[in-house]
C-alpha positions as CSV (number, residue, x, y, z in Angstrom):
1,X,-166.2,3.0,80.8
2,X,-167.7,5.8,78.7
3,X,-168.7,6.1,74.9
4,X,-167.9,9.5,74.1
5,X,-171.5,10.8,73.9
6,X,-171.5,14.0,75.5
7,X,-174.3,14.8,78.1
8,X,-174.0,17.7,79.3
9,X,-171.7,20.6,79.2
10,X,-171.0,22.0,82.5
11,X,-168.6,24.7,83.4
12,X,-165.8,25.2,86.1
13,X,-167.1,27.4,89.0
14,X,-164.0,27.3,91.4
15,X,-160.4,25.7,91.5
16,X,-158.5,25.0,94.6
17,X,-154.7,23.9,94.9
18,X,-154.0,20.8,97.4
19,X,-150.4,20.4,97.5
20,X,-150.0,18.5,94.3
21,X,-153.8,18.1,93.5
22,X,-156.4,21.0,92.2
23,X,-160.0,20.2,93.3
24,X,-162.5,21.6,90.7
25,X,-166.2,22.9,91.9
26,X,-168.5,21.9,89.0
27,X,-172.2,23.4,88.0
28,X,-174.0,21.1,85.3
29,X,-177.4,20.2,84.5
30,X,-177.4,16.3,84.5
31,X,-180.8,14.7,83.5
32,X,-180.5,11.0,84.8
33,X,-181.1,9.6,88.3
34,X,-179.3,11.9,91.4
35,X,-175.4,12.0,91.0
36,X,-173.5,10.3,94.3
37,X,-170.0,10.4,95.6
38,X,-167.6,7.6,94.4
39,X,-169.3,7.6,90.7
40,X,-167.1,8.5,87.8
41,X,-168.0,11.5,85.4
42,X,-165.9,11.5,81.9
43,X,-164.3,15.3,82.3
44,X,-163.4,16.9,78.8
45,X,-163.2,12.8,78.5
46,X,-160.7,12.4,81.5
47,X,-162.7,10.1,84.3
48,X,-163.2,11.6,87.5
49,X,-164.7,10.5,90.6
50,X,-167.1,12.4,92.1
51,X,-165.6,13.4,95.9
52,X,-168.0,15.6,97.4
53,X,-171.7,16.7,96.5
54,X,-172.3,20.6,97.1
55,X,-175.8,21.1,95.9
56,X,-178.1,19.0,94.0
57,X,-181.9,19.9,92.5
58,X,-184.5,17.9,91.3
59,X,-184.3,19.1,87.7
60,X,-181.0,17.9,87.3
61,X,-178.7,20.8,88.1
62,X,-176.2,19.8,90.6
63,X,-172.8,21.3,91.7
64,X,-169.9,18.6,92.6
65,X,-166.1,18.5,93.4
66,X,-163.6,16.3,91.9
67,X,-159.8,16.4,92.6
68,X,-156.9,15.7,89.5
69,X,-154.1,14.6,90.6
70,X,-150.6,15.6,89.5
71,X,-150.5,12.9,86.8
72,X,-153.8,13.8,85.1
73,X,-153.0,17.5,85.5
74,X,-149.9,17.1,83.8
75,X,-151.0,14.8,80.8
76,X,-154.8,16.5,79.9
77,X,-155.7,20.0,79.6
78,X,-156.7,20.1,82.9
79,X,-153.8,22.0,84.4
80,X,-155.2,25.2,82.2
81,X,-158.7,25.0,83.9
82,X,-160.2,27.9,85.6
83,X,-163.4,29.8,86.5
84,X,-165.6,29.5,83.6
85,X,-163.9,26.8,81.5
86,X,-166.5,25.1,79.6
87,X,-166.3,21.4,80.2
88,X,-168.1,18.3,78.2
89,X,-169.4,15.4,80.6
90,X,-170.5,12.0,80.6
91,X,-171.7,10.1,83.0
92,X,-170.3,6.3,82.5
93,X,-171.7,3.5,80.4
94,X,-174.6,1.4,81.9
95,X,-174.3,-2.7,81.9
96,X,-176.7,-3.4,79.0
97,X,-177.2,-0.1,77.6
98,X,-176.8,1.1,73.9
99,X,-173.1,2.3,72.8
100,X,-174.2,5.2,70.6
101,X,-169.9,6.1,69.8
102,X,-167.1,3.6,70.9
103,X,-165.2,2.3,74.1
104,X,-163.7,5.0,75.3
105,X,-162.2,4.7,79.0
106,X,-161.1,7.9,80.2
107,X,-158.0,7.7,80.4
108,X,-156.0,10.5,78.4
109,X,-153.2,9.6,76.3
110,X,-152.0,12.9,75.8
111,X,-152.9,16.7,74.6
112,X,-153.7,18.0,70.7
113,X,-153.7,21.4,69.6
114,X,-156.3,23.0,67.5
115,X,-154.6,23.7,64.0
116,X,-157.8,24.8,62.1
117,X,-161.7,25.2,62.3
118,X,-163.4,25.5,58.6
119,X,-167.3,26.0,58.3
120,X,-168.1,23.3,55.4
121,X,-171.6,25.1,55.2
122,X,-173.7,22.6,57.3
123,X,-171.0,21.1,58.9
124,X,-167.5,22.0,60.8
125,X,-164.0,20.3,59.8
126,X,-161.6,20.7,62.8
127,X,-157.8,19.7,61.8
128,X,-155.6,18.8,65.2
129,X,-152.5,18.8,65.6
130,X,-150.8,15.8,68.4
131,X,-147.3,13.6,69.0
132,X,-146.3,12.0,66.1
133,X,-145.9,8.9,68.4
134,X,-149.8,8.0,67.9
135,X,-149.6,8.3,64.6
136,X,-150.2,4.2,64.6
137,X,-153.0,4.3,66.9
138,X,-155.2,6.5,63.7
139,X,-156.5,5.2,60.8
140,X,-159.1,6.2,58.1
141,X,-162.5,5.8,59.6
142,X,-161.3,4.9,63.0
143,X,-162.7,6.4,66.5
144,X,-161.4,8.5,68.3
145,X,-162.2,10.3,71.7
146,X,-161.7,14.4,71.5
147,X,-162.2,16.2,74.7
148,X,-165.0,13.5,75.4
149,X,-166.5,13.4,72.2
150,X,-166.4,10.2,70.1
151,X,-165.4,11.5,66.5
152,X,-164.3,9.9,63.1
153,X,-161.1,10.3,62.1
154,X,-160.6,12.0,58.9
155,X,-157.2,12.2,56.5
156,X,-154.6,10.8,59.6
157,X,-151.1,12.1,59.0
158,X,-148.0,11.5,61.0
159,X,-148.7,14.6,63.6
160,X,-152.5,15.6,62.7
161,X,-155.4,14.7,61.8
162,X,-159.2,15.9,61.0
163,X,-162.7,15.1,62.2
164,X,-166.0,16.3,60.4
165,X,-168.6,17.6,63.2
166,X,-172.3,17.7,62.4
167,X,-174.7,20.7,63.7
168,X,-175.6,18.7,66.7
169,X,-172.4,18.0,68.0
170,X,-171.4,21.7,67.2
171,X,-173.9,22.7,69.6
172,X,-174.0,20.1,72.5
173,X,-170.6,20.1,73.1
174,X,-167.8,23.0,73.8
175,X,-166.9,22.3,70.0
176,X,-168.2,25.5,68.6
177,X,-165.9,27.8,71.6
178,X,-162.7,25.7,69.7
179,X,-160.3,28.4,67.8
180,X,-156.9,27.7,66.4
181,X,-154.5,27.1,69.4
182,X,-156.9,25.7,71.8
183,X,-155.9,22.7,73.2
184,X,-157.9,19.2,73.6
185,X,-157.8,16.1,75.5
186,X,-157.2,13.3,73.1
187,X,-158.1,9.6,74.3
188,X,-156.8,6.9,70.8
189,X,-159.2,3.5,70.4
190,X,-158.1,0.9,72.8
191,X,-158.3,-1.4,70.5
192,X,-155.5,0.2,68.3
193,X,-153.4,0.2,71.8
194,X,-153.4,-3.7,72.1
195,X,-153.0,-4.6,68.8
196,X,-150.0,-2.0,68.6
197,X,-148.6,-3.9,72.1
198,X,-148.9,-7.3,70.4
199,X,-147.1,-6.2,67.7
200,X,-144.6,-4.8,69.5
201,X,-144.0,-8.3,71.7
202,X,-143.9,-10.9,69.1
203,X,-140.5,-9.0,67.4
């Protein structure tokens, strides 16, 4: 479980194919106790599991490998990945600890596409563009999880919708590299999901 607080933003050093699979070498900086193999690292928001340690230092910088499988590939952004690819991460919740955005799991529901980017003069209002078949999963003022980031949603449509971002977020996430066209991992409030199921059994 994450909460779509960005930690870090690392960047893709290496991508090998394995039949089906790609296995991604990743360098971050990642403050917090010593990463280990078997824990789960939120990817652009898509959870990963941590398969193999390359190199770690006691500052915090660290290089790991993580594998995708064909299904992730196939429904994130991850299939476009390559050398250099700027990637936010989070390491997962903690029992007990404060949730600074909103549940978010990890799990990808699907890809967006970057319609527009407008400097507000102290802040940045990105427009996206996704499936018309989430449309019931967005509301005014609700959460949603954008390439790992927990963001408000802002004006929800039937196939778009916008989010304001604030200097901070601008900066500490791959936000301000975002042009019109580039594509994003979208992850819609869980919440939304089960209420949208029970709806859907009771008819």
């Amino acid at each position: 479980m994450f909460t779509g607080i960005v930690e870090s933003v690392g960047r893709v050093e290496q991508v090998a194919v394995s039949g089906t699979n790609r296995e991604f070498t990743i360098g971050a900086v990642l403050a917090e106790e010593p990463l280990r193999v078997d824990q789960s690292i939120a990817h652009d928001g898509a959870c990963l599991t941590v398969a193999r340690i390359l190199s770690q230092e006691p500052g915090g910088a660290v290089r790991y490998q993580v594998t995708a499988v064909e299904e992730t590939l196939q429904k994130t952004t991850l299939g476009a990945w390559e050398p250099g690819t700027a990637v936010n991460l989070e390491r997962c919740l903690r029992a007990g600890g404060r949730l600074d955005g909103h549940f978010v799991q990890g799990h990808v529901d699907g890809t967006g596409e970057v319609l527009s980017v407008e400097d507000r003069d102290g802040s940045w209002r990105i427009t996206f563009g996704f499936d018309p078949q989430f449309a019931p999963l967005l509301v005014p003022k609700g959460s949603i999880c954008v390439s790992g980031v927990s963001l408000t949603v802002v004006d929800p449509g039937r196939d778009r919708f916008s989010v304001a971002v604030i200097p901070y977020t601008w900066t500490h996430t791959h936000f301000h590299l975002l042009r019109p066209g580039s594509r994003v991992n979208l992850e819609f409030d869980i919440l939304g999901k089960y209420l949208l199921r029970w709806e859907s059994l009771r008819g």
